[in-house]
Each structure stands twice: as C-alpha cells, then as structure tokens.
N, C-alpha and C positions, 0 to 999 in steps of 0.2 A: 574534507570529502572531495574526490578525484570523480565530475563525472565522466565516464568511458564514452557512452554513447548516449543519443537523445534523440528521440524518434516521436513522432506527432502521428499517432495513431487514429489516422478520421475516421475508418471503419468502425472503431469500437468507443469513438469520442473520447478516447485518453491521450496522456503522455506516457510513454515511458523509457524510464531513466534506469540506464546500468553504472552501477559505481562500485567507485572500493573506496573506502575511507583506511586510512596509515591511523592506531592510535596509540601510538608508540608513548611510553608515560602514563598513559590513561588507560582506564577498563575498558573493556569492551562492549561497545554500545549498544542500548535497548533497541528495539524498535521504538520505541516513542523517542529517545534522543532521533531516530534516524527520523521519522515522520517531522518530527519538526525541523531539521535542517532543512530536509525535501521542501518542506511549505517555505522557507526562508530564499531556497535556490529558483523558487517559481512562484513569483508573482502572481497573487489575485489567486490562486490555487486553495480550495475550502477543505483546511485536513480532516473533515468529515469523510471525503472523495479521494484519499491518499492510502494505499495500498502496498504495503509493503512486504514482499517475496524474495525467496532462494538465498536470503542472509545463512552467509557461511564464512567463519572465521579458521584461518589459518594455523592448525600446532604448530607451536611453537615462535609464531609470529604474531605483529599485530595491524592484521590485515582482516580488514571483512570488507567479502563482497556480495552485493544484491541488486534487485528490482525493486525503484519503486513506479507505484501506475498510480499518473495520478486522473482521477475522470474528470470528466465534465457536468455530470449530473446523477442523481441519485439514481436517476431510470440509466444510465447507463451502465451504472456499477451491480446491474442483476447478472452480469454474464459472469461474476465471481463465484463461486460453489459456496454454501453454505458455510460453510466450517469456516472458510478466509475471514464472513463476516462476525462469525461468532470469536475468532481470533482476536480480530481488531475491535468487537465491543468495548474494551475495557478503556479504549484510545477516545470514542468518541463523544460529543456531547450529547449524542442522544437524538438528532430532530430525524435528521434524512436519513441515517442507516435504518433506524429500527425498522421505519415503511419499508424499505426493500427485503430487509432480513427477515420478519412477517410475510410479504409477497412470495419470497422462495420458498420459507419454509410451507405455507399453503400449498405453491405448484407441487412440491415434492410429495405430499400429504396425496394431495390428488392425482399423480402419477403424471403429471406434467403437464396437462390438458391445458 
C-alpha cells in the first residue's frame, strides 16, 4: 500500500489517508484487509476509529484506491452518517461504535434535535 497523501485533520480530530495499494498476484482486498494495514501504517491508531471510504478498484487492473479516516475518539467519529457505521459493524469489537451508532441513530429518530 502506496500512501498518496496524509492530512491531520484537527477540525474533525481525524487522519486522513488517500492511498492505492498495487495487488498484482493477489485478490483484491477487503476492507478489513485495508483497515488493518491502516492500523499497522499509524501507530497507537484503535481500529474501532478506522473508517474506510471511496475504495474503487481498477477493470482490468490491480489497483484499488480509497480513504481511510482514522479518528481520535468515539465522540469524534458522530460526524459519520449512519449507514458508514452500520457498514463497518461487522469490522468492530463492539465497545465504542455501538455508543455512537445508538447516539445517531436516536438523533435521527428525533429529527436531529
């Protein structure tokens, strides 16, 4: 994995990372393959807090490229839309998403209030 760019987002307390990974010989990787590199490329990083967007692989190549954001805290990772969280359920252990993923889906319930 090639990363492109790397950007310290302090506004929204994340990192984020644009990359393309070459997997030329190999399948093409999951998001969980890519969330765990991600945690391997950044230190001290809780893949609880690892977010992984806009993966798009190449016809006919083997190239995929995406976003990962990684946060800094659970309360930071509310500015995600619901659905990202319901995406990445299946990635996480369970402590800190689900508080947040409960918190949205009540705002939404409530109409945002």
């Amino acid at each position: 994995m090639d990363i492109v760019n790397r950007t310290e987002n302090k506004l929204l307390n994340r990192v984020e990372i644009d990359f393309k990974w070459n997997h030329k010989g190999a399948k093409t990787p999951s998001k969980k393959d890519i969330m765990d590199l991600v945690k391997t490329l950044e230190p001290g990083s809780n893949p609880d807090l690892i977010v992984v967007k806009n993966c798009k692989t190449r016809y006919g190549q083997a190239l995929t490229t995406g976003q990962a954001l990684i946060y800094e805290s659970a309360e930071a990772m509310k500015v995600e839309p619901e659905y990202i969280h319901e995406r990445h359920k299946g990635f996480r252990s369970g402590n800190a998403t689900e508080e947040v993923a409960e918190e949205v889906a009540e705002e939404t319930e409530d109409g945002g209030e």
